[in-house]
N, C-alpha and C positions, 0 to 999 in steps of 0.2 A: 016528878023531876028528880033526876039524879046527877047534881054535880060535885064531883069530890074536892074543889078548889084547885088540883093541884094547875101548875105551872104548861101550859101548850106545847109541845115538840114538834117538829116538824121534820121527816128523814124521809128515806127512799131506802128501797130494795133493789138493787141493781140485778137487772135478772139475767141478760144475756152474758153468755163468756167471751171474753176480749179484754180489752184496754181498760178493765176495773177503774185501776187508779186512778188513771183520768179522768172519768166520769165523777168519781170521787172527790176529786180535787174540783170540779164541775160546782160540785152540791157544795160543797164549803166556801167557794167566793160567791157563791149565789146567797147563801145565812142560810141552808138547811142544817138541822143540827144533830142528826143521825144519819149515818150509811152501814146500812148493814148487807150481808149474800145469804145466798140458800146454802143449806148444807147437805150436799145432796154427795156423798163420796162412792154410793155406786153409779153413777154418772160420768164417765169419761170424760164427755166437753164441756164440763165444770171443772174450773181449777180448782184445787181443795182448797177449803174455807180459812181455814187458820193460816194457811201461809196468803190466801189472798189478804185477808183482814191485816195481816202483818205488813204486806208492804202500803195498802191503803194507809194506814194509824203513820207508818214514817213516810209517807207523801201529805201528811196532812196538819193543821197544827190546832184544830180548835173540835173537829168533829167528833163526836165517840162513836163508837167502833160496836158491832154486834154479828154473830151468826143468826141467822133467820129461816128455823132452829137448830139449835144442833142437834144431830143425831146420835140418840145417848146410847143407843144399843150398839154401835159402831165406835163410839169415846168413853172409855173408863171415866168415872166422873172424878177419880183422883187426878187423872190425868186434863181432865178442862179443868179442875180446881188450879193445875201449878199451869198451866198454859195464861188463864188467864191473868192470874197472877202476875207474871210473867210478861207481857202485852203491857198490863196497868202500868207497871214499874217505866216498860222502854217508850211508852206513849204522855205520858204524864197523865196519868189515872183517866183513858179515857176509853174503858172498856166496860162491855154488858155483858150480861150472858142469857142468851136464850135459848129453852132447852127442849124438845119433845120426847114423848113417850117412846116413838118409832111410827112409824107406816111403810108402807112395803117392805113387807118382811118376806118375799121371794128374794129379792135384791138384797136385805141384807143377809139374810142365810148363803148367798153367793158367797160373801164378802166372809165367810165363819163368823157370824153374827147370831146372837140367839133370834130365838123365834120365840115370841110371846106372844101369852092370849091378852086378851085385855086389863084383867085383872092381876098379872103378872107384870103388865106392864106400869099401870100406877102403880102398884108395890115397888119397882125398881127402881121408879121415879123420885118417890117419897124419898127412898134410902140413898138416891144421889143428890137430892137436895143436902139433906141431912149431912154425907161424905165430903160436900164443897165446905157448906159451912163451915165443916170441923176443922178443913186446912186454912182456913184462910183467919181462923179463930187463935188466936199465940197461946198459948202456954206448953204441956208437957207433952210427953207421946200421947197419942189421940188410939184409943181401943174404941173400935165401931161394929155391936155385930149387927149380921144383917143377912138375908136370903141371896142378896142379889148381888150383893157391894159390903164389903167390910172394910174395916181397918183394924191393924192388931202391932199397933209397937210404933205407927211411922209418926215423924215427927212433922207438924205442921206449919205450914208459911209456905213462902212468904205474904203476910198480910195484902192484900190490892191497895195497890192507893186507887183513890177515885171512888171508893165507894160503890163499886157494880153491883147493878139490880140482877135478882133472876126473876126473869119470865118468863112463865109455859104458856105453853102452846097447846090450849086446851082446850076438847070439844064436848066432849062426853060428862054427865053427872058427876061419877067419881073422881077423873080430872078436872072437874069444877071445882068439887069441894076439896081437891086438895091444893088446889091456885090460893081459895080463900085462906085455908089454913097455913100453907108454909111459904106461898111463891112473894116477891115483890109486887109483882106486875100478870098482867094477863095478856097473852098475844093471840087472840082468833082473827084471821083472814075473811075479810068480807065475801069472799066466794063460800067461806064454808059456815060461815056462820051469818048472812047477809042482815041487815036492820033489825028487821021484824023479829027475829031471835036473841035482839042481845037484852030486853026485859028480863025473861026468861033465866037467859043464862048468869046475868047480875046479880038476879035474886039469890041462886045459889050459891056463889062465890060468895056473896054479903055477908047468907048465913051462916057459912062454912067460917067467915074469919070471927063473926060473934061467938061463935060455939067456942070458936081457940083463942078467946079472949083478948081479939083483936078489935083493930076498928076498921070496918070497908074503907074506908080511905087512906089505909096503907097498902091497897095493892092499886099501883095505876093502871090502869086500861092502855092498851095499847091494840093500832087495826093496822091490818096491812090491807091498802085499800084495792078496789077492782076497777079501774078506769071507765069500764062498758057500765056498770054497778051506778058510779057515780052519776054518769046523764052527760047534759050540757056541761062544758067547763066554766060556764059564766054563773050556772049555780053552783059550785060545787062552794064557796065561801059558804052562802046560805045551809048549805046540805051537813059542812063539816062544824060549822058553829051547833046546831043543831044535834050533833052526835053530841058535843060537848055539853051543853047544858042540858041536854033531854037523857042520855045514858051514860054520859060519864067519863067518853072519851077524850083524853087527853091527849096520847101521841100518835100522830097519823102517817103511814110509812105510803110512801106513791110509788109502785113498781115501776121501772124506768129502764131504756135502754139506750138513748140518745139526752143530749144536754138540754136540748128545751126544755124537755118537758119540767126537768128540775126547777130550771130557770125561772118555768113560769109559776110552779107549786113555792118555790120560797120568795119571790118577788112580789106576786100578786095575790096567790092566796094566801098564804101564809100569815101577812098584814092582816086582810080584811076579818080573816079569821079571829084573830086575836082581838080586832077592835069592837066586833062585835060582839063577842065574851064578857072581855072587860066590862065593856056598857052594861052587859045583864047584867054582870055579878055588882057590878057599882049599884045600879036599882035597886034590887034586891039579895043584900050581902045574906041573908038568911036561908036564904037556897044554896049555898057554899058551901060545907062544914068545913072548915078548916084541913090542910091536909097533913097530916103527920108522917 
């Protein structure tokens, strides 16, 4: 049993393009408490993510705000450092940031985008974690080197308010162990990483924040769920309590494209969810650790 203590989330993915914000505004008088888009910018009938996310956060007053992921080989990572930023300050710190490695690299080499092997790509990864950190971190000019991503003289800030987590978006061993060592959070999608894999893949991240003198329970887990994946919707309380005390899952994203469905993920599941947790973890607070 793996449960990190921390605190339940409940958000969506808004997947289709259209009327965002409104759906947006959907999931916040319903009590979900994340809306995040895909970051897809070789996609034409996607609106680009950041300015979507921008008018979502000022149609909004209580939700935070995320890409789901962003496309780091298509965004300088100086550059989501001061955007995000940026977003905290005009939302009242109600932003995330979630990041991937890349995938379809036909599409982004369209777009003049590198083209990376795998291993080029967690290396790039690592050194745009490293390159947010450092802006968002106050003191002098910040000197970063680096293969992928540097800095050499720029002055950092402005600070986020809100506190935003980074989560990758991670499948692979090397992107495993590098969620455990440097990320906040973890974001695998139940299509690509479905139940039966996330043992597996916990183990690594666990060991990976041991090794960096962490404790697993500073990276939250985070799922973007699969609707077909989940079953009935009369189990899915049972299904997602379960992710929680048995692996670890903490924040559950519902992909969505209509108001229902929101309606019914933070009305009905969302409750049963949480009261069922509670109860374990009150039973048995030692299955918990604490979450830092």
């Amino acid at each position: 049993m793996t449960d990190y203590g921390h605190d339940l989330r409940f958000g969506t993915v808004l997947m289709t393009p259209g009327n965002l914000p409104a759906l947006a505004e959907v999931a916040e008088v319903a009590g979900l408490d994340l809306v995040s888009v895909p970051d897809h910018p070789y996609r034409p009938e996607f609106t680009e993510a950041w300015t979507t996310l921008s008018v979502i956060a000022a149609r909004t007053q209580r939700v935070r705000v995320f890409p789901n992921v962003a496309n780091l080989p298509l965004r300088p990572p100086a550059m989501l450092a001061r955007a995000v930023a940026s977003l905290a300050a005009l939302s009242g710190g109600r932003v995330d940031l979630a990041l991937g490695a890349g995938a379809y690299w036909d599409a982004i080499a369209a777009h003049d985008g590198p083209r990376r092997s795998p291993a080029e790509a967690v290396s790039a990864l690592g050194e745009a974690i490293a390159v947010i950190r450092a802006l968002w971190t106050p003191g002098g000019p910040v000197h970063l080197p680096g293969e992928h991503y540097r800095l050499d003289g720029t002055d950092p800030g402005p600070a986020p308010a809100g506190d935003p987590g980074i989560w990758v978006g991670a499948l692979g061993p090397r992107m495993l162990r590098l969620t455990g060592a440097l990320a906040d959070g973890w974001l695998p999608s139940m299509t690509r990483i479905p139940l039966a894999g996330l043992p597996a893949a916990n183990a690594v991240i666990d060991a990976a924040a041991e090794d960096a003198g962490r404790s697993p329970a500073a990276i939250r887990q985070l799922y973007n769920l699969s609707v077909p994946a989940l079953g009935d919707p009369g189990d899915w309380p049972e299904r997602l309590a379960e992710l929680a005390l048995r692996h670890g899952v903490s924040t559950f994203l519902l992909p969505a494209d209509t108001p229902d469905p929101l309606r019914f993920f933070a009305t009905e599941v969302a409750p049963a969810v949480r009261e069922t947790v509670a109860a374990a973890r009150s039973a048995d607070p030692s299955s918990a650790p604490p979450a830092t």
